[in-house]
KELO-775910 format. One record per atom (N, C-alpha, C): x, y, z. Coordinates in pm, whole numbers, padded with zeros to 5 digits, always signed. Layout:
KELO-775910
XYZ...
end
This chain:
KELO-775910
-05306-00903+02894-05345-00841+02767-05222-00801+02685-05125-00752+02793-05039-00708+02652-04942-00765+02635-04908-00921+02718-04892-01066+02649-04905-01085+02552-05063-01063+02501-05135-01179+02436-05062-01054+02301-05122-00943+02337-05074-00846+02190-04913-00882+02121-04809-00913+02251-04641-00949+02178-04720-01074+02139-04712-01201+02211-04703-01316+02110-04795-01290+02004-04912-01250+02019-04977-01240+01835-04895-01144+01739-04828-01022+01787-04785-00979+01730-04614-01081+01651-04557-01109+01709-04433-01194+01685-04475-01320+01695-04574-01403+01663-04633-01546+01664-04538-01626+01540-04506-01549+01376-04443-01642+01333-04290-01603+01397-04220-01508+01430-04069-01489+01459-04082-01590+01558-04158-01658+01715-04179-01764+01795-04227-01905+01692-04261-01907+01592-04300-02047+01588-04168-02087+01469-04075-01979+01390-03954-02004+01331-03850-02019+01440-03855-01992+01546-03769-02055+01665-03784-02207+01652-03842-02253+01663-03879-02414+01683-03811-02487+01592-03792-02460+01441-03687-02530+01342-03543-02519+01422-03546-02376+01400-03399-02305+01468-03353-02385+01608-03419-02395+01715-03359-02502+01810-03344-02633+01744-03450-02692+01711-03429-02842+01624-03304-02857+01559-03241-02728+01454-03113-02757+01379-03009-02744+01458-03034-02665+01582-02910-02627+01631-02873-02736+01708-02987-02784+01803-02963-02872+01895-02914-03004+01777-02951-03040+01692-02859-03158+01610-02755-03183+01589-02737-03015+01541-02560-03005+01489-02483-02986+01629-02528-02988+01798-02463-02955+01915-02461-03090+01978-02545-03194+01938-02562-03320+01943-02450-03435+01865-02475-03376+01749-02370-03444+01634-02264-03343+01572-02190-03364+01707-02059-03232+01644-01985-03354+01593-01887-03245+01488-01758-03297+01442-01655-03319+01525-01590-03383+01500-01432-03409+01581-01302-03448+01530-01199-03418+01573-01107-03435+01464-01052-03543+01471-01005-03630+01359-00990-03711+01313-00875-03812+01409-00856-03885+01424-00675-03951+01509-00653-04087+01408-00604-04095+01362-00588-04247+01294-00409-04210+01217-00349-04367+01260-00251-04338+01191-00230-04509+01092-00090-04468+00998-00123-04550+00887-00149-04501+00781-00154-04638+00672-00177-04649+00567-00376-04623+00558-00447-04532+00493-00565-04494+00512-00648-04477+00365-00792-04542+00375-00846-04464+00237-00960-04393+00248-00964-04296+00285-01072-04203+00330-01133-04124+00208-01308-04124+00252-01386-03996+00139-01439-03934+00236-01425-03844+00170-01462-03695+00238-01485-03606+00173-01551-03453+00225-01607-03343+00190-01506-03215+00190-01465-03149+00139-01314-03005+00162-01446-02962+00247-01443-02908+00334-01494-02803+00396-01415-02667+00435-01254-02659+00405-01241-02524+00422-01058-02525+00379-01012-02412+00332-00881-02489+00254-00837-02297+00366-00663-02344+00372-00633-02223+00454-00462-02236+00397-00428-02143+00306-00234-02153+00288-00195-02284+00230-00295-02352+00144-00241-02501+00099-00266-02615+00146-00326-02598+00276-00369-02729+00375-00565-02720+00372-00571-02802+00354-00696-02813+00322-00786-02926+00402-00917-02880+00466-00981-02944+00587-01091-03032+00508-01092-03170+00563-01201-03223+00502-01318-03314+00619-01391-03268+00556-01514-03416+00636-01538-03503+00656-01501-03630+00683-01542-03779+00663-01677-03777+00651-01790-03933+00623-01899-03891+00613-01932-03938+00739-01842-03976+00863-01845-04030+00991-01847-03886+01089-01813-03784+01021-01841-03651+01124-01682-03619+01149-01585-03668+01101-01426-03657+01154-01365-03584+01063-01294-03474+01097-01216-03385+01058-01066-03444+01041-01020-03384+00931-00919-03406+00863-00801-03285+00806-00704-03268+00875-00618-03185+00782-00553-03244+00694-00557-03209+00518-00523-03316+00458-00409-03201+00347-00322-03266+00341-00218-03211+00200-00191-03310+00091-00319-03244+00022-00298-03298-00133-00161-03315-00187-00170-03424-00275-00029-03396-00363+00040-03282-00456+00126-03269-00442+00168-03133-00541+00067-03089-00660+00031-02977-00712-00024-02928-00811-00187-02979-00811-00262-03016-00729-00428-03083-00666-00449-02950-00643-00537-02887-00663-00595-02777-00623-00737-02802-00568-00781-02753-00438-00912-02833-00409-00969-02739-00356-01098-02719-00378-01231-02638-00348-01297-02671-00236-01345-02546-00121-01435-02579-00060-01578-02630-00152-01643-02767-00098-01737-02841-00124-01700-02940-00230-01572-02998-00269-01524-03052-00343-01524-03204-00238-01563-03316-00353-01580-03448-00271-01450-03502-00301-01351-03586-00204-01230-03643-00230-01263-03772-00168-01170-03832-00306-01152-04009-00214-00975-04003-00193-00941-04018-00095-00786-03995-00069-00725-04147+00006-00611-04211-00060-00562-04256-00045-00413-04183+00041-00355-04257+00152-00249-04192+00201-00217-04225+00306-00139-04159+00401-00061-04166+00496-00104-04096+00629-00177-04132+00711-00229-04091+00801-00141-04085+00971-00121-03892+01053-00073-03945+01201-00149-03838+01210-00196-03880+01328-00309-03843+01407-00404-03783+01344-00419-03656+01362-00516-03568+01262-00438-03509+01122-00386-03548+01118-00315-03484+00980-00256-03636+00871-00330-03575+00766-00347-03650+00630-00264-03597+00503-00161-03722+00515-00055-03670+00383-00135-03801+00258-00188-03684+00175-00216-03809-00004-00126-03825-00062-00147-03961-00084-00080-03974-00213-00139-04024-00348-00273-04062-00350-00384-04062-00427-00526-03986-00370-00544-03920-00510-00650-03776-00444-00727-03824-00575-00897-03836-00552-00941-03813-00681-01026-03739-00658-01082-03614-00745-01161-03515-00708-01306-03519-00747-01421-03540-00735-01547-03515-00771-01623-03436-00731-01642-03357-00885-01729-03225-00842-01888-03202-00918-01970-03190-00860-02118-03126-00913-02072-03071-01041-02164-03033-01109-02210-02974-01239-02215-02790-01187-02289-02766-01075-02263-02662-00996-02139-02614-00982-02055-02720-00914-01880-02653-00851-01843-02673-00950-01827-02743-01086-01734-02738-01201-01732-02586-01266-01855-02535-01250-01866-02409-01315-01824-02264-01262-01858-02309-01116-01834-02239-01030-01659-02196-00989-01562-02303-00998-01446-02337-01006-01384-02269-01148-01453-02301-01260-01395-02234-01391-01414-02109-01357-01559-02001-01322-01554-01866-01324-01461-01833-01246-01459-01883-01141-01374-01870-00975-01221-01815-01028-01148-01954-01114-00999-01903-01112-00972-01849-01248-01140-01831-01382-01111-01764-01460-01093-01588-01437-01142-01510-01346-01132-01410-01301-01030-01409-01178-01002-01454-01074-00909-01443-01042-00763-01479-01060-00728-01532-01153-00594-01521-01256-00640-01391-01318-00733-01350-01388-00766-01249-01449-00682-01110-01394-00708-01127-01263-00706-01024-01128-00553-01029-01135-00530-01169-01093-00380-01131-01013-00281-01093-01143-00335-01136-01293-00201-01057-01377-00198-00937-01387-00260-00855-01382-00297-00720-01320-00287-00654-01246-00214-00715-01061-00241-00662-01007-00097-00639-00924-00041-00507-00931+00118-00489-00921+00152-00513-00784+00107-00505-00676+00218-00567-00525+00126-00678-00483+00257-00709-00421+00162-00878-00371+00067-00821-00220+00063-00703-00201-00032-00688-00120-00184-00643-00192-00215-00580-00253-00273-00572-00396-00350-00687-00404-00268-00773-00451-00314-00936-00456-00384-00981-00325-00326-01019-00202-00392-01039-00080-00546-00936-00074-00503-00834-00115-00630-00762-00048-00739-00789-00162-00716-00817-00243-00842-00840-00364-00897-00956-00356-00775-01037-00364-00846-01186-00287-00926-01224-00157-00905-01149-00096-00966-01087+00040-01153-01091+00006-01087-00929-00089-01240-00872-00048-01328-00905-00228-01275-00970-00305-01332-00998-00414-01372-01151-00413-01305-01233-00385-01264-01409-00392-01319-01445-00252-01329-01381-00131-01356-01443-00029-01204-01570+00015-01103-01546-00048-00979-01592-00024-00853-01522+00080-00866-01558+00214-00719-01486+00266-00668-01520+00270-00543-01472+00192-00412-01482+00182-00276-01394+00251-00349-01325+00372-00265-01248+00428-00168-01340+00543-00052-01273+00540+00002-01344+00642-00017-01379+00756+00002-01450+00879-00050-01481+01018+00002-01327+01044+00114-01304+01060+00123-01139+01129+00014-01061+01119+00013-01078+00939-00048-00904+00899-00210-00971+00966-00272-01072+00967-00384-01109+01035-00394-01061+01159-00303-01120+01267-00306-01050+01376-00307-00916+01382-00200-00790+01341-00254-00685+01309-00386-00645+01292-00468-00678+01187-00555-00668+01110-00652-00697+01245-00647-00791+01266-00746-00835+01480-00738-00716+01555-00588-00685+01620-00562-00591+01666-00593-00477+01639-00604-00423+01517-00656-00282+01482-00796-00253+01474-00872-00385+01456-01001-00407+01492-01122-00380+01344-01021-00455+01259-01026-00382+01096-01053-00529+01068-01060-00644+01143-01045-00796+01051-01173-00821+00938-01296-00728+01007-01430-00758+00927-01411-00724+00785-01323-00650+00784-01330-00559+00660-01322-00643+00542-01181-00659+00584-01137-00758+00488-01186-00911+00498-01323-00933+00520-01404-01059+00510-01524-01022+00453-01560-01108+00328-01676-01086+00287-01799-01094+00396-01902-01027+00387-01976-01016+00475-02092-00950+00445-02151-00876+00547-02296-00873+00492-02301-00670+00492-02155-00607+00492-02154-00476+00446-02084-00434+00334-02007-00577+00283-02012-00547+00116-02087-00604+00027-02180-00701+00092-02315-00721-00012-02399-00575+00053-02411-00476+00133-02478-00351+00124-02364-00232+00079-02280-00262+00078-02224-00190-00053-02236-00197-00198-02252-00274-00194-02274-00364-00381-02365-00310-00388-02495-00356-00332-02620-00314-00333-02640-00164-00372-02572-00082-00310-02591+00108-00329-02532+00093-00414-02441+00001-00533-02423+00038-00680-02586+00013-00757-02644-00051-00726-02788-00081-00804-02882+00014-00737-02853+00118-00725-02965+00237-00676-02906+00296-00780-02877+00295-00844-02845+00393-00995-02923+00371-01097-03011+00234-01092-03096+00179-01186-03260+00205-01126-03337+00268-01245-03522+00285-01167-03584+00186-01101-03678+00221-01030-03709+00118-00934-03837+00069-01032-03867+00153-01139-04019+00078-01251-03952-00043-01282-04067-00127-01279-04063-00289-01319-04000-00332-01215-03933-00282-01147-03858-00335-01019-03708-00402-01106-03618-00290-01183-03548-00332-01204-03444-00323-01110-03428-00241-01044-03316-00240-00975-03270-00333-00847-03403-00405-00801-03425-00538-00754-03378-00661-00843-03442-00661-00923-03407-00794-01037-03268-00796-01063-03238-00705-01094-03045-00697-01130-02997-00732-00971-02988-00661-00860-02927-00695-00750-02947-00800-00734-03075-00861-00721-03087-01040-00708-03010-01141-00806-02999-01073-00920-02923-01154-01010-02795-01191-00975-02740-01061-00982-02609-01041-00943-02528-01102-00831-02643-01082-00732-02628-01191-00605-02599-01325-00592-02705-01378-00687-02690-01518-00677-02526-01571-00750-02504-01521-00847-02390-01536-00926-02283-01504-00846-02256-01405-00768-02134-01388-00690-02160-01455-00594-02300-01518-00512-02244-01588-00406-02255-01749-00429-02263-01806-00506-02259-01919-00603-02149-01961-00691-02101-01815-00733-02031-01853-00869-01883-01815-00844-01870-01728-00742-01753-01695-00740-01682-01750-00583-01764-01678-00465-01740-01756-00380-01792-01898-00361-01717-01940-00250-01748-02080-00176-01792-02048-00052-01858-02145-00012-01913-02135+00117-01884-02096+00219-01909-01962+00296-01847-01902+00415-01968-01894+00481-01966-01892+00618-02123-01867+00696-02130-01720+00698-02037-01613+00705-02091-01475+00689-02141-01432+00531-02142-01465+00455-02141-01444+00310-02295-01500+00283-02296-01619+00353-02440-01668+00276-02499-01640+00414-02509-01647+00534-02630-01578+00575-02639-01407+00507-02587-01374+00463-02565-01186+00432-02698-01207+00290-02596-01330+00188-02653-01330+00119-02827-01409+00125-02873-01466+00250-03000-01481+00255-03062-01367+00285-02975-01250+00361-03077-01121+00412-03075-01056+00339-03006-01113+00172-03070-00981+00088-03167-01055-00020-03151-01176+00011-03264-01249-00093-03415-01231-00069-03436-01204+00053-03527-01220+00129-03605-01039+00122-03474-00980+00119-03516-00879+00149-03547-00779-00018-03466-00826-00103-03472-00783-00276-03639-00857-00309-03672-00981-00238-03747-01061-00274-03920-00986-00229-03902-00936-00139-03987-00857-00034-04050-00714-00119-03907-00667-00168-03958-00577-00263-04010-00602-00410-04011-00702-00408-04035-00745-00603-04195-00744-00563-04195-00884-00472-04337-00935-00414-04407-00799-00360-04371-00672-00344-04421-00545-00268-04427-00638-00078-04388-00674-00031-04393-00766+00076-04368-00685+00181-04370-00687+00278-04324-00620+00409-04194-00706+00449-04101-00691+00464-03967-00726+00493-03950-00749+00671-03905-00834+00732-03857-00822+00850-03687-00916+00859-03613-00811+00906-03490-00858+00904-03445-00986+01027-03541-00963+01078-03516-01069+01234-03561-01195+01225-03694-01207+01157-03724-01324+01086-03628-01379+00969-03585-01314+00858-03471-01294+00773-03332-01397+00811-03299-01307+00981-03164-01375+00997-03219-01548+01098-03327-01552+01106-03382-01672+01180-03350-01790+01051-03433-01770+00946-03432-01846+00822-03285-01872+00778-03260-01779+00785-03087-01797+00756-03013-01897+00809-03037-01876+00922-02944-01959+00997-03004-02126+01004-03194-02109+01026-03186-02255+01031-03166-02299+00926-03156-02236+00720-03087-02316+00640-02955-02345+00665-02918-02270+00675-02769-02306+00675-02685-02369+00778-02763-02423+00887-02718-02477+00987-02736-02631+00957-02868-02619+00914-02867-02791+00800-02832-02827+00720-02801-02752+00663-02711-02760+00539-02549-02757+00595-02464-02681+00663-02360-02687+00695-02347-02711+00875-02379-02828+00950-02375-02817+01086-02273-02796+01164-02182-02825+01127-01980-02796+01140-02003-02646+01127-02079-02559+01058-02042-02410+01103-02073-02384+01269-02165-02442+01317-02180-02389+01439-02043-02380+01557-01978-02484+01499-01813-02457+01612-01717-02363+01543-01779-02287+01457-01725-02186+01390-01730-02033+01461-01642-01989+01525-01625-01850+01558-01711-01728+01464-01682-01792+01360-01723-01687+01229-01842-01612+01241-01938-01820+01259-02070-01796+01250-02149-01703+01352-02093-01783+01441-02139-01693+01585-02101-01533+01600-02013-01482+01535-01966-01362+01518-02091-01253+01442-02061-01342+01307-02183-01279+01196-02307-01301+01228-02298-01351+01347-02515-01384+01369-02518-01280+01459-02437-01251+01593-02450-01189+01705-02430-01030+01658-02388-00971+01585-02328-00882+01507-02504-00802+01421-02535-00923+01360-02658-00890+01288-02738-00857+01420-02720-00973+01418-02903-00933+01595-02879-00841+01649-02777-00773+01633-02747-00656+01762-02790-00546+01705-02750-00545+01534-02796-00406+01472-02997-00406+01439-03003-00561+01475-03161-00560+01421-03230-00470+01538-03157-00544+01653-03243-00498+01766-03206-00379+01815-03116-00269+01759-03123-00131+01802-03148-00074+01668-03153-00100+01563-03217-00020+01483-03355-00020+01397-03449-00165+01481-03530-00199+01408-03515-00300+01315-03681-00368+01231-03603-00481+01136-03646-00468+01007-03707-00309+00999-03706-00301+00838-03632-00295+00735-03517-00267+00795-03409-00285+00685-03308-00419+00720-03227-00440+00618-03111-00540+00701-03012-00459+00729-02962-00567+00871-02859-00515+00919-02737-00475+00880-02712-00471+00739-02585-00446+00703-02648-00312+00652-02783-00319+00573-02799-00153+00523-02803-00055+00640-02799-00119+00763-02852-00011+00919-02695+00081+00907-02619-00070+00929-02478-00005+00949-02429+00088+00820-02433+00048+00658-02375+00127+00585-02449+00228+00571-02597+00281+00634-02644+00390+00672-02581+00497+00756-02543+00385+00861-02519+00483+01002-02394+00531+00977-02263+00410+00892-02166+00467+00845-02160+00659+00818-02248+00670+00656-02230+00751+00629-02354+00916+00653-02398+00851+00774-02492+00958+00834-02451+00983+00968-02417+00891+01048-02422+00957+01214-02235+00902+01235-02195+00975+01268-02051+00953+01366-01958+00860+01285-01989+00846+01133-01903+00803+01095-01904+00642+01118-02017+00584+01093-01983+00475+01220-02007+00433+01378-01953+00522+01384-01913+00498+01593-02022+00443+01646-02134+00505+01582-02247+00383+01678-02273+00284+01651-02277+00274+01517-02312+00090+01462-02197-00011+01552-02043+00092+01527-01925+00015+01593-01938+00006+01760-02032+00073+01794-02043+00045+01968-02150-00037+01957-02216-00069+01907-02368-00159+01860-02288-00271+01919-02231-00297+01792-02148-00474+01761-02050-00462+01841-02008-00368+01923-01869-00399+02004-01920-00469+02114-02038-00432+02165-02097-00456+02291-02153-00574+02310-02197-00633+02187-02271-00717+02176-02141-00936+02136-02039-00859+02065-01940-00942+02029-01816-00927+02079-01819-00861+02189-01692-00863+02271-01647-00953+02384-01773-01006+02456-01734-01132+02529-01691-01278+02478-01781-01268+02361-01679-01400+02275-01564-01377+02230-01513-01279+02187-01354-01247+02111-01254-01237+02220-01309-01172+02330-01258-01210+02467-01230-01313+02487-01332-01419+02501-01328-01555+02582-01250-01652+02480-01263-01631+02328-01167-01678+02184-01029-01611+02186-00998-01510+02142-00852-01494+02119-00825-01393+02249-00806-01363+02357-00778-01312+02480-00719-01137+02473-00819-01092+02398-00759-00906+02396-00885-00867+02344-00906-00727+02400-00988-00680+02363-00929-00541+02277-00960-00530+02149-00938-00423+02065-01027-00263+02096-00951-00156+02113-01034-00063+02055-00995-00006+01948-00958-00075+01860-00913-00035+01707-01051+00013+01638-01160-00080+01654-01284-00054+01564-01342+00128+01558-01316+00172+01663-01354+00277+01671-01233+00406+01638-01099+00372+01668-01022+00450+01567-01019+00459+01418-01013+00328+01384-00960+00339+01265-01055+00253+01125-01173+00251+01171-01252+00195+01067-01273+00273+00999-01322+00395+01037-01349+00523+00935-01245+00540+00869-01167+00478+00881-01033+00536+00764-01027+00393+00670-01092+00283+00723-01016+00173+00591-01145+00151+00526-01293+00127+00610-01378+00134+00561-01410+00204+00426-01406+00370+00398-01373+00377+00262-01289+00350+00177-01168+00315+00216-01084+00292+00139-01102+00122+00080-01147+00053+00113-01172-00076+00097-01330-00072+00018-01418+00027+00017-01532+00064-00011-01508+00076-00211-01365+00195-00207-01353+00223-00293-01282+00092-00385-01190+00024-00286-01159-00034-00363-01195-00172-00465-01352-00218-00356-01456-00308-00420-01520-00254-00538-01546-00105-00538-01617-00085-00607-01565-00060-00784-01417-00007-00737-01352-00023-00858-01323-00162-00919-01294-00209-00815-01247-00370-00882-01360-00445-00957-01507-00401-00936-01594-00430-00989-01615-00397-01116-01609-00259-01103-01619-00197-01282-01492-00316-01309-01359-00283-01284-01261-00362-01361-01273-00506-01419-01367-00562-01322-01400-00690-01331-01532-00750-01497-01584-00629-01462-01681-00582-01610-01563-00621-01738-01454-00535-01715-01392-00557-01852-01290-00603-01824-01260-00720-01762-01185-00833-01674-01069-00768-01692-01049-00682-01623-00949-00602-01608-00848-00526-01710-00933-00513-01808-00813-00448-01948-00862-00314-01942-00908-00204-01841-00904-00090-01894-00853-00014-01816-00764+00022-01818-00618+00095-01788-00646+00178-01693-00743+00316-01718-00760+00434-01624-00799+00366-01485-00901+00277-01521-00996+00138-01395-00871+00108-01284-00772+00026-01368-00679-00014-01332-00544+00063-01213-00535+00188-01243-00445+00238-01184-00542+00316-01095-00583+00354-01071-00756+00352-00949-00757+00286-00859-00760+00110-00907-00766+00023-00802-00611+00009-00777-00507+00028-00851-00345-00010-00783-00341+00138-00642-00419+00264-00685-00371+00377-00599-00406+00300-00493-00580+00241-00496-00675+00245-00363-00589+00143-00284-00520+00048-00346-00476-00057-00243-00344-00016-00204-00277+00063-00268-00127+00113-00214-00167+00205-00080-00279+00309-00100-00304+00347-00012-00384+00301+00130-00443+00161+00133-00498+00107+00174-00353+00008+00302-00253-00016+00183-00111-00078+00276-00085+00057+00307-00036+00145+00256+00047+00282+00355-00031+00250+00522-00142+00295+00500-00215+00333+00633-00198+00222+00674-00200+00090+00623-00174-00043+00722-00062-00016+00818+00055-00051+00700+00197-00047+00753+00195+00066+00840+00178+00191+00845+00195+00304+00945+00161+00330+01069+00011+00265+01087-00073+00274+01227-00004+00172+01315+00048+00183+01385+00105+00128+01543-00094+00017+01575-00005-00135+01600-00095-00163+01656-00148-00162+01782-00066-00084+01862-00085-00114+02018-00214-00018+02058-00314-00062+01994-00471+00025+02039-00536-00156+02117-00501-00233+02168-00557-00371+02201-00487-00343+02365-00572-00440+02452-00487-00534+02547-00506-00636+02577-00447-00742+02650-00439-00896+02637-00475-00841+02749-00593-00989+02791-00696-01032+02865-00651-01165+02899-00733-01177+03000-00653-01364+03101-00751-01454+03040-00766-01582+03047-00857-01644+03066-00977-01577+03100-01129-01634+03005-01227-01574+03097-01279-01700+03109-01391-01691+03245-01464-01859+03255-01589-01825+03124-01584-01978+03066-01719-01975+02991-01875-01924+03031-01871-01944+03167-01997-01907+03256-02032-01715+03226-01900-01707+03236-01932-01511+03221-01958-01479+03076-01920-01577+02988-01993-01492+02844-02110-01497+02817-02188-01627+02870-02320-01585+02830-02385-01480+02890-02378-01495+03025-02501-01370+03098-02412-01208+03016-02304-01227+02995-02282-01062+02897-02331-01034+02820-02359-01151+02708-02380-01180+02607-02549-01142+02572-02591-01199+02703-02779-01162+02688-02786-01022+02716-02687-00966+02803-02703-00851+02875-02728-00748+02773-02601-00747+02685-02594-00698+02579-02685-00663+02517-02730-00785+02451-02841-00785+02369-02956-00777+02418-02943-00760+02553-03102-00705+02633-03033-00525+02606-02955-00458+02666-02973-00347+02635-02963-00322+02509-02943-00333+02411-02980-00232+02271-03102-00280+02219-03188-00367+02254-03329-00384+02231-03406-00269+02322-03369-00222+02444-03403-00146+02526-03483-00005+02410-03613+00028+02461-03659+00162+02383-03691+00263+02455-03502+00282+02476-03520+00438+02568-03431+00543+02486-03479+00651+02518-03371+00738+02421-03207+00778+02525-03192+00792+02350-03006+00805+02419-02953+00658+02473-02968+00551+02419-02934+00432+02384-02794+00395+02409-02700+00479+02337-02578+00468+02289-02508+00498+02448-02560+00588+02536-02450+00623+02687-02465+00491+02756-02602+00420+02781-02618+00267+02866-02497+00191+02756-02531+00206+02612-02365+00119+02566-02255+00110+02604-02205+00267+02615-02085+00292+02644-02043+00218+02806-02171+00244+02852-02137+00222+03049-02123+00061+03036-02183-00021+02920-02208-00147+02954-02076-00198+02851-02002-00104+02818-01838-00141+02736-01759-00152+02816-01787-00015+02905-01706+00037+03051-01679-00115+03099-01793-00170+03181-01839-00232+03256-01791-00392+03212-01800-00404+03061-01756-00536+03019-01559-00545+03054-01538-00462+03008-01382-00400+03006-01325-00424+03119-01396-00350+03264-01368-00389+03329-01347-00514+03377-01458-00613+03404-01460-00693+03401-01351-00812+03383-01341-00778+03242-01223-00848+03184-01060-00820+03235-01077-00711+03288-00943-00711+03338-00931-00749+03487-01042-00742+03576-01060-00817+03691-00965-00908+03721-00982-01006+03605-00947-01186+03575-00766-01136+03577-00736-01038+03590-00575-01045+03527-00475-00967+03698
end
């Protein structure tokens, strides 16, 4: 009997599984691989992701490409290239590039570097610059060091668009009445345009931005909202649409991250409003940050070999400061940056934003050995079996099962 009550009760969240394996198992079927060919070469392909000038492309054969355009080529993720050039092994030197872009990316490309030139003449240290590009452009430009740092201190989310500064954005449109449902209509607007018009395709950005389409959409329609169904849809669009995200760290980061806050805080809200709730109501944080620590720590483990406890020192300190500084850059962005008082606001927030960088000692991490692939999954469910758990006082089985992962990990060493 009380079988039959879960599956009727969750019958469509079980029958939206069934796409969701179908896309996944395709794109785990038909992975990408990187490219080997050497020679004289004339390849078309897709940019799928540009990083410091080197820029990654698609064949339409599934083969990855690091390719360096010719001097002064500037190329967009989702930008189609036919490249003529010089091919060793995986790496592609052009010397004929021709670019073809949608009616979509042409426009998208003009707003893109008409506001960010906008930005950077404006914007007085070149850290300033990195961090706006960061958290405005969905562009990093920070150095490999200051990156690592940024890992190490356990601060990297911050500075990645994601799905707690589309619920930051969002608490700017609670200033507008909810009659007619304007304050929905504007956030949806707004949405689509920044994640269309300004950024390019990241898998944390547009699943974020499906859990608020879904969820702005819920309220227009008066709808009942479920965030778990939400991040299901999400993913099987965008897994068909982009199947190369799945060997993406990112993706798997920003999915496991969401599910963890759905399933300890419920799925009426989305998971980014749980966390910028819990932010500024319970501990500052600390629990949302033991949520997702618990839940995304065996992969960052088993990926870059250290486990951080930065997240829980020092988020409460950049978190607003990075809070503030989206939110100013936004007004500024209103009057593309010509109004002065705006302006020296956002130069304080980011000077102060490097002080505290440069100052904090990163040694809150430790390096971890090898782990076998076999041990991340059963953590991984474990995890996410306890914060679905509905017992009270939730958060001490976390801590024991951080303990316990921690340990673990140092076992191996």
């Amino acid at each position: 009997m009380e079988l039959k009550k879960f599956l009727y009760r969750h019958k469509w969240t079980l029958i939206l599984l069934l796409p969701l394996l179908a896309v996944l198992s395709n794109a785990l079927l038909h992975p990408t691989k990187r490219g080997k060919l050497f020679g004289s070469v004339h390849l078309k392909g897709e940019v799928i992701n540009t990083s410091y000038g080197m820029v990654y492309i698609k064949t339409d054969k599934g083969l990855i490409f690091k390719l360096y355009p010719p001097k002064g080529k500037k190329l967009f993720v989702s930008d189609t290239v036919d490249v003529w050039g010089k091919a060793y092994g995986f790496r592609l030197y052009a010397e004929k590039l021709k670019i073809y872009r949608s009616s979509l990316q042409r426009l998208r490309v003009k707003i893109h570097t008409l506001l960010k030139e906008r930005f950077l003449k404006t914007a007085k240290s070149k850290f300033e610059k990195k961090l706006g590009s960061a958290l405005l452009f969905g562009e990093n430009w920070f150095s490999r060091k200051e990156k690592l740092k940024m890992s190490h201190l356990g601060i990297y989310h911050i500075i990645v668009i994601s799905g707690l500064h589309y619920a930051l954005i969002f608490t700017f449109f609670l200033i507008f009445p909810v009659r007619w449902k304007l304050r929905y209509w504007l956030a949806l607007a707004f949405f689509t345009f920044f994640t269309f018009l300004i950024l390019f395709p990241k898998a944390p950005a547009y699943r974020a931005f499906m859990s608020f389409l879904l969820f702005l959409s819920a309220k227009i329609l008066e709808r009942r909202y479920s965030s778990l169904k939400a991040l299901i849809l999400a993913a099987i669009l965008w897994i068909a649409l982009f199947p190369y995200w799945v060997f993406n760290i990112g993706f798997w980061l920003s999915y496991l991250a969401s599910l963890s806050l759905i399933l300890y805080y419920g799925g009426g809200r989305t998971p980014e409003e749980n966390f910028f709730r819990n932010f500024f109501g319970k501990f500052l944080g600390l629990e949302a940050t033991l949520v997702v620590s618990v839940a995304i720590s065996p992969l960052l483990v088993y990926t870059f070999h250290y486990l951080s406890f930065g997240g829980f020192l020092f988020a409460w300190i950049f978190t607003p400061l990075a809070v503030a500084f989206i939110l100013v850059s936004l007004l500024n962005g209103l009057t593309l940056w010509s109004f002065t008082p705006l302006l020296e606001v956002q130069h304080l927030t980011a000077n102060l934003f490097e002080g505290v960088f440069r100052t904090i000692p990163e040694t809150v991490y430790i390096n971890t050995p090898t782990i076998p692939k076999w041990e991340i999954y059963p953590l991984t469910i474990l995890a996410l079996v306890a914060v679905a758990l509905p017992i009270p006082k939730k958060w001490l089985l976390l801590i024991f099962l951080l303990f316990l992962e921690t340990a673990i990990f140092l076992i191996h060493s």
